[in-house]
C-alpha positions in Angstrom: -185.1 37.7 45.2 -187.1 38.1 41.9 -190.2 36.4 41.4 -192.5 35.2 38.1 -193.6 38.6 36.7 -196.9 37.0 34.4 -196.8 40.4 33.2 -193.3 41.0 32.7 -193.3 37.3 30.2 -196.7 37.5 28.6 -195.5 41.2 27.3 -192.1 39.8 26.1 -193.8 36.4 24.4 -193.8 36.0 20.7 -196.7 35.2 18.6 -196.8 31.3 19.0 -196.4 29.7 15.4 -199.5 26.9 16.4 -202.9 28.2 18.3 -203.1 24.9 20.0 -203.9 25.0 23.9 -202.1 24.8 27.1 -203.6 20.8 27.3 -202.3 19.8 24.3 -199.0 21.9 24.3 -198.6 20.3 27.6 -199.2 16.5 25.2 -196.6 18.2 23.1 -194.0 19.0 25.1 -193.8 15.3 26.9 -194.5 13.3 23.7 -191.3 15.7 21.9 -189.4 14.8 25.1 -190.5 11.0 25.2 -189.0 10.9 21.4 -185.7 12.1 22.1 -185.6 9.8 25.0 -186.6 7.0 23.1 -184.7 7.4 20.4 -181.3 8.0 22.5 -182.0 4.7 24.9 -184.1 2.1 22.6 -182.5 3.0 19.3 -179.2 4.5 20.6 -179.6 7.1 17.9 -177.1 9.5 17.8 -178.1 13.2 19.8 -177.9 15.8 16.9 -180.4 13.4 15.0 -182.4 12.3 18.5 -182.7 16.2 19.1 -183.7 16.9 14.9 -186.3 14.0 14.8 -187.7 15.2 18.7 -187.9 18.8 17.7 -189.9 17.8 14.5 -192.5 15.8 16.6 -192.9 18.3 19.2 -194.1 21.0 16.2 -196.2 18.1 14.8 -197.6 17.3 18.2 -198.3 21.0 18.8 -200.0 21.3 15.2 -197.6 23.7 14.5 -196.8 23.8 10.2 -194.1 21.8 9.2 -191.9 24.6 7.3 -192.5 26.9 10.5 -191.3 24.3 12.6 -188.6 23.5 10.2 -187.8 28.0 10.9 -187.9 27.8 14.7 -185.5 24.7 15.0 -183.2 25.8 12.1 -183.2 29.7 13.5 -182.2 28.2 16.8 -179.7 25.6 15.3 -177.7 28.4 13.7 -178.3 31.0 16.9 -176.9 28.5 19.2 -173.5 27.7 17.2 -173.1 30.6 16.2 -172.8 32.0 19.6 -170.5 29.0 21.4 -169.1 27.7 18.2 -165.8 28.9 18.1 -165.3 28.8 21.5 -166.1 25.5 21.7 -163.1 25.0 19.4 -161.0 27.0 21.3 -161.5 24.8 24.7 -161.1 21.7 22.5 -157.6 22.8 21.3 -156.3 24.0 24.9 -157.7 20.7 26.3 -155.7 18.9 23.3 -152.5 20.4 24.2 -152.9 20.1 28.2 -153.3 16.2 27.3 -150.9 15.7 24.8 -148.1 18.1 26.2 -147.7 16.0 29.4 -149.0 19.2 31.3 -152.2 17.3 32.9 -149.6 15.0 34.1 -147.2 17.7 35.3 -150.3 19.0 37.8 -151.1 15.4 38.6 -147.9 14.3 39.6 -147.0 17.5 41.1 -149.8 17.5 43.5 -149.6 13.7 44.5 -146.1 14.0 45.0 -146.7 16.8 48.0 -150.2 14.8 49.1 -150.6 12.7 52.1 -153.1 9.9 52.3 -155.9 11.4 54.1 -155.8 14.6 52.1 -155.8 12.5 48.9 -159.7 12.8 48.0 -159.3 16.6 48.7 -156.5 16.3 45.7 -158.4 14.7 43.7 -161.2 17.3 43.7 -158.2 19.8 43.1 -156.8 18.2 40.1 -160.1 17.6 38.6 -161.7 21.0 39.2 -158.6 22.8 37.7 -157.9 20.4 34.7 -161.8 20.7 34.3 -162.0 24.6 34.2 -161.1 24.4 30.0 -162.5 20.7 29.1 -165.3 19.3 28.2 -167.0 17.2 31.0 -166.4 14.2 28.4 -162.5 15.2 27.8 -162.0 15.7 31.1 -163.2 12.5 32.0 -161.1 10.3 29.8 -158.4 12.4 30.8 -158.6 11.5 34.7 -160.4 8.3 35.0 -156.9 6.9 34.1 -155.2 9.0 36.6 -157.9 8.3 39.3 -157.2 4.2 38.6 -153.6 4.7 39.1 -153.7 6.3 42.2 -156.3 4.2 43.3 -154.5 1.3 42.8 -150.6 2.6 44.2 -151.9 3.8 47.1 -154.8 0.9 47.7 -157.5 3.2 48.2 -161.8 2.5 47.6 -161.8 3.6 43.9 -164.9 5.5 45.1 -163.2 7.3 47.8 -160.6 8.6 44.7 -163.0 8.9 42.1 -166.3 10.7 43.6 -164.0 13.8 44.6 -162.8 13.6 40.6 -166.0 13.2 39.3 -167.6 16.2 41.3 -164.8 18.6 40.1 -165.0 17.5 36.4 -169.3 18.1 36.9 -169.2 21.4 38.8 -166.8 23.1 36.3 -168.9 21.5 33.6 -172.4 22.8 34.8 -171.8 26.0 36.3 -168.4 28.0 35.0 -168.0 29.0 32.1 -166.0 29.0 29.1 -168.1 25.2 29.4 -171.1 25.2 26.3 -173.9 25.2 28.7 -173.3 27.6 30.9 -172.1 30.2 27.8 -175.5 29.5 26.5 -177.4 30.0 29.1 -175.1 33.3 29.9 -175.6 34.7 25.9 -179.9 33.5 26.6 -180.9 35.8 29.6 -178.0 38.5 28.7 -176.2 37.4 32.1 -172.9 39.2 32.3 -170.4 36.7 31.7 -167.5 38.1 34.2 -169.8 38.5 37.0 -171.5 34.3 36.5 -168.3 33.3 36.3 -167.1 35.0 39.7 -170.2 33.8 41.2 -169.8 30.6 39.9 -166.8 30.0 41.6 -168.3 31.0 44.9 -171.1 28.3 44.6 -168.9 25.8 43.1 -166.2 25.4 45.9 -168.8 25.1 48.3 -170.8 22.3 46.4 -167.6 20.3 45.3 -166.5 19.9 48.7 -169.6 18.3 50.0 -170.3 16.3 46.6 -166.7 15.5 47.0 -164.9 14.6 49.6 -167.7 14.1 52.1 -169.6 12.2 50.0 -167.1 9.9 49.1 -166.8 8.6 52.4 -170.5 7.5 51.9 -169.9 6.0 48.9 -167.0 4.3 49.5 -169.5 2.6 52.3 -172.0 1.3 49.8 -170.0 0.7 47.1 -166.6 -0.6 48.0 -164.6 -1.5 44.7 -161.5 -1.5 43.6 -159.7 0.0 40.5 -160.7 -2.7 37.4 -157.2 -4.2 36.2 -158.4 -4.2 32.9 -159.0 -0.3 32.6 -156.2 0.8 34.1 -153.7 2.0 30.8 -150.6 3.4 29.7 -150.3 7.7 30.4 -150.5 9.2 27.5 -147.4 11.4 28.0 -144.6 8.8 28.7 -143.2 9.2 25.4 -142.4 12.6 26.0 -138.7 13.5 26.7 -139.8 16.5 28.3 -142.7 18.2 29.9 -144.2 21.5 30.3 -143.4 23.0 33.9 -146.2 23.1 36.6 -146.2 26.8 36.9 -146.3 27.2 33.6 -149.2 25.0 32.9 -151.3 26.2 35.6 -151.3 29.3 34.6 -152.2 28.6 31.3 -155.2 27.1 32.3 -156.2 29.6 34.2 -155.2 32.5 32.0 -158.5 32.5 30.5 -160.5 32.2 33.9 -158.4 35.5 35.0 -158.7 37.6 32.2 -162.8 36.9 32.9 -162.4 38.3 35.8 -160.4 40.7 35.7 -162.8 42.5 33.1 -166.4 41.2 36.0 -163.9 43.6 38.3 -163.3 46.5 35.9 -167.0 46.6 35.2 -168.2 46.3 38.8 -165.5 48.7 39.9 -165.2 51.9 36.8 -168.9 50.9 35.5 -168.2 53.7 32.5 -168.4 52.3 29.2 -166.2 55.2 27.7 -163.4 54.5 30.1 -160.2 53.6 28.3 -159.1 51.1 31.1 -162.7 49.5 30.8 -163.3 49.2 26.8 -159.6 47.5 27.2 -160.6 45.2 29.8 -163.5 44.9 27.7 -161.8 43.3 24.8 -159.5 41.1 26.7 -162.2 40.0 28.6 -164.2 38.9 25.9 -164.4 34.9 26.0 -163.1 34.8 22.6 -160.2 36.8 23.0 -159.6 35.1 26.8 -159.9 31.8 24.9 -157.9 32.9 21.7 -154.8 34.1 24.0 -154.7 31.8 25.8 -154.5 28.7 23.1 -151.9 30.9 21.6 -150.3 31.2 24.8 -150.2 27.2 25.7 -148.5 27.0 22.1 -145.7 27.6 24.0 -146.0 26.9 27.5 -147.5 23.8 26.7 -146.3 22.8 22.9 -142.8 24.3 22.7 -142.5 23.2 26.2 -142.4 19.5 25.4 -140.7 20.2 22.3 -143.1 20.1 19.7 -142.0 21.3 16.5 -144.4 23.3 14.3 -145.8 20.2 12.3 -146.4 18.7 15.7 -148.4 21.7 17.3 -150.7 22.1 13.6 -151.2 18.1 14.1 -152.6 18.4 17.8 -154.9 21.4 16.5 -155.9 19.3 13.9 -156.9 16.3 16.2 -158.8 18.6 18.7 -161.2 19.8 16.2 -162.2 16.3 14.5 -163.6 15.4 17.8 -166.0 18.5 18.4 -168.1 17.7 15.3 -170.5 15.9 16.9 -170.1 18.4 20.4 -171.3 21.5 17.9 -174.2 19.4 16.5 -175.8 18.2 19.5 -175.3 21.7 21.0 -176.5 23.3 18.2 -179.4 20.6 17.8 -180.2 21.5 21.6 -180.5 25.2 20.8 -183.3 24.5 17.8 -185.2 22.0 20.3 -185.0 25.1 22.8 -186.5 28.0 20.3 -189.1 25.3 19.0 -190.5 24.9 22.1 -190.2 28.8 22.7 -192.0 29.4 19.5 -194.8 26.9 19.5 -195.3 28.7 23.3 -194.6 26.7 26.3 -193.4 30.2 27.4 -196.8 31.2 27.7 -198.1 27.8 28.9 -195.5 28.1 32.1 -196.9 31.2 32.5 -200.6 30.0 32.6 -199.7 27.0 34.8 -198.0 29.7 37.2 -200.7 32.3 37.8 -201.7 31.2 41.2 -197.5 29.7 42.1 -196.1 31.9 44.6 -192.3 30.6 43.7 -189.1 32.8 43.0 -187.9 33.1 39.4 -184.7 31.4 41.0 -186.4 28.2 41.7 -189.0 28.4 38.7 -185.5 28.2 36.6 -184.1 25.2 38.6 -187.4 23.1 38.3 -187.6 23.4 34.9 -183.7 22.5 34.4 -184.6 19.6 36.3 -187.4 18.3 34.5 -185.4 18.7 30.9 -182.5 17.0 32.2 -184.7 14.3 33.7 -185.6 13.5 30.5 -183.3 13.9 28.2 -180.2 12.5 30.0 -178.6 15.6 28.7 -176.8 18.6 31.0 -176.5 20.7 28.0 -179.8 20.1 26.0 -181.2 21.0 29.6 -179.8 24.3 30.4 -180.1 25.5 26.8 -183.7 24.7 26.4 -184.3 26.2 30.7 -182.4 28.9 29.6 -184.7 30.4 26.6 -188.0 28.9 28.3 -187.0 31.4 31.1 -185.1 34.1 29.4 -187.7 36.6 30.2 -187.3 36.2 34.0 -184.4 38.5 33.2 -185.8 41.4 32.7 -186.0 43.8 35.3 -183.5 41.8 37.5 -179.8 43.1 38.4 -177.0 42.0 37.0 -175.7 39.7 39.9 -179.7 38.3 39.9 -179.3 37.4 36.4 -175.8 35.8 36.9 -178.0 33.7 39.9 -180.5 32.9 37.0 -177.9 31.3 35.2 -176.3 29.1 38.0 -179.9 27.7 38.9 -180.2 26.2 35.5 -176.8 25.5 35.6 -177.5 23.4 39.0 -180.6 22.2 37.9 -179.1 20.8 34.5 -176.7 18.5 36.8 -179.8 16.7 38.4 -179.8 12.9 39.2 -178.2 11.2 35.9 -179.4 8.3 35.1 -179.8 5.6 32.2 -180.6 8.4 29.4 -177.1 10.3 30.1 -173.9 9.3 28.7 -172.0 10.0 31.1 -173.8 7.7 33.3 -172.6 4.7 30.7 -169.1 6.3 30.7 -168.4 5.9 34.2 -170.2 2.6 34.3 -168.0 1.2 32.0 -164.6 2.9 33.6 -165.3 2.5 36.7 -166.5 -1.4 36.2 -169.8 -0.8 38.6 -172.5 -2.5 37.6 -176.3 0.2 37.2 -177.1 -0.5 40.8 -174.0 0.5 42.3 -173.7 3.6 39.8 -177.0 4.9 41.0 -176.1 5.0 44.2 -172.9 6.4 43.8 -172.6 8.8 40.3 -176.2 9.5 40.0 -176.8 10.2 43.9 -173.2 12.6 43.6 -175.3 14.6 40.8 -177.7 15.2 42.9 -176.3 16.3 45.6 -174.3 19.0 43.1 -177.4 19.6 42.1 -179.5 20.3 45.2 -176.6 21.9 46.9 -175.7 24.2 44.4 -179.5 25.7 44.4 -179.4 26.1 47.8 -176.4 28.3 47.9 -177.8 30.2 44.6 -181.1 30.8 46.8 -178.5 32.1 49.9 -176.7 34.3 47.7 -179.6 35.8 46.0 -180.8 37.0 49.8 -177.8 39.6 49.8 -177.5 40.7 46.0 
């Protein structure tokens, strides 16, 4: 396992655009972060402006000049979209037609219909983790919750010992595989190979999402036993449909991006020639954007056509996905120019001068700090952006599986005990009709078990890469 080179990231470190010291950087950092918190919670100010005003104050804190600071968060602002924007768009647009096709349906009702009572949880984790792999944590939620009331309400069930399992899919896709913004980010930050997270990924994720799961939902169910809310329980979306896409179909639209990932992680591992024809061909199919790209155009069919949508139809549901993701790019964005303001105004440097005399791998440096961020922020995104370019330079020097590892311990790090700053938190509050007691101990303990598990098993993999 790689540890903190001081070398290896003082060498790398940009001139810092303030001279202030470690002390007062240290002021800096927790007064910008205290802002954004603030802001969100007391004021409820929306993100993208929480994150603007928060990245101006942590420049002003730092003594940093105003039109510098101004640079750093705009550079980073424009960086960051530019680098996830259009796949962003791409997810929202799949996700739009999985919902409004009837094919989330199709894979909910297909797998219920062949599930048994005690293997229901392990469904539910199923359905979620699969539906999850091309939504946003959000989407995905408002896509399920409704499904997890039904079935928690046919079949009579603790809505905890249904929705836990759901929840933990939707969060482990969200905060460790990509095509999801965070990880992407964090992937394009510390030049991790994007193939090779993702496989890894997967390997950590099925692991964690059975024990944040399944297992843990018998705990919860124990301290929180509730039942579906009446009043939240709605109409599916897709019962106007005369027809639906098929099951095959749809799954393997979903996963069509996920496999053309991998199939270009195993080209490179396996022909590692650059000049190959087989590998520059994998290396364009590969690419998220054209994995993303084929397979939206693919689901315009397997999906669309498939329910009989008509041309109008299927230029109306691309239309609806991307109104939504406005304010998805801006807070992502915004998170990216909070991330290189406090690169440039040189926490870098100050982690490094706190960690002279800490004898701790780069692996769990990366997870700390992912913690903190998230701590404070409320945000899973904000966090592993802002981990990721604080401990970009880690990178260097380390294999390519070591830097996929890099990325998975922000991305575990990110999912850390949520709490009254995230929205999510609120979100399932509200669905779920717990009250903040009981969605501490059920939610926010779940995240942290993703969380904590999903750094051990980073830590055990890194032991044999």
């Amino acid at each position: 396992m790689t540890s903190l080179s001081v070398e290896i990231l003082a060498a790398d470190a940009a001139e810092p655009i303030t001279s202030a010291g470690n002390a007062q950087l240290g002021i800096a950092v927790l007064a910008g972060i205290a802002v954004i918190v603030l802001l969100i919670t007391k004021f409820k100010l929306h993100a993208f402006l929480a994150l603007t005003i928060g990245s101006l104050a942590l420049g002003a804190f730092a003594g940093a000049p105003l039109a510098d600071t101004i640079k750093s968060f705009s550079t980073g602002l424009g960086n960051t979209v530019a680098g996830v924007g259009v796949l962003i768009a791409l997810g929202a647009i799949l996700g739009k037609l999985l919902a409004d096709s009837g094919g989330a349906d199709q894979i909910v009702d297909t797998i219920l219909a062949k599930t048994g009572k005690k293997a229901m949880p392990w469904a539910m984790v199923l359905i979620a983790s699969v539906i999850g792999l091309p939504l946003f944590f959000e989407v995905g939620i408002v896509l399920l919750i409704p499904v997890v009331l039904m079935v928690a309400k046919r079949g009579n069930y603790s809505l905890m010992r249904i929705g836990i399992p759901a929840l933990a899919g939707l969060s482990v896709m969200h905060g460790l595989i990509p095509p999801h913004p965070g990880p992407l980010v964090a992937i394009d930050a510390v030049g991790a190979n994007l193939g090779v997270t993702l496989a890894l990924g997967l390997v950590v994720a099925i692991p964690t999402v059975i024990i944040a799961g399944p297992l843990f939902s018998k705990y919860a169910a124990r301290w929180v036993d509730i039942q579906a809310p009446e009043k939240m329980i709605p109409t599916r979306p897709s019962e106007d449909l005369e027809k639906r896409p098929g099951f095959g179909a749809t799954v393997a639209t979903i996963l069509l991006p996920v496999v053309l990932m991998l199939v270009k992680a195993l080209v490179d591992i396996v022909i590692d020639d650059p000049e190959n024809g087989v590998q520059k061909v994998t290396d364009v199919i590969g690419s998220p954007l054209i994995a993303l790209l084929t397979a939206v155009i693919v689901g315009m069919f397997t999906l669309g056509r498939a329910a009989g949508f008509t041309k109008e139809r299927l230029n109306s549901t691309v239309e609806k996905s991307l109104a939504p993701i406005a304010g998805i790019l801006l807070i992502v964005g915004a998170g990216g120019g909070f991330k290189q303001t406090l690169i440039d105004i040189g926490v870098g440097q100050m982690i490094l001068d706190f960690s002279k005399s800490w004898s701790i791998p780069a692996l769990l440096l990366a997870w700390l700090i992912a913690v903190a961020i998230r701590l404070a922020t409320g945000s899973a995104t904000v966090a592993t952006i802002s981990a990721a370019g604080l401990v970009a330079p880690l990178a260097e020097g380390m294999s390519t599986g070591e830097v996929s590892l890099l990325v998975l311990a922000i991305g575990a790090g990110s999912l850390f005990f949520s709490h009254v700053n995230d929205a999510g938190f609120w979100l399932v509050k509200e669905y779920f009709g717990m009250n903040v007691g009981q969605t501490i101990k059920t939610w926010s303990v779940m995240e942290t078990i993703i969380s904590v598990v999903g750094i051990v098993f980073v830590l055990l993999l890194s032991l044999v890469l």
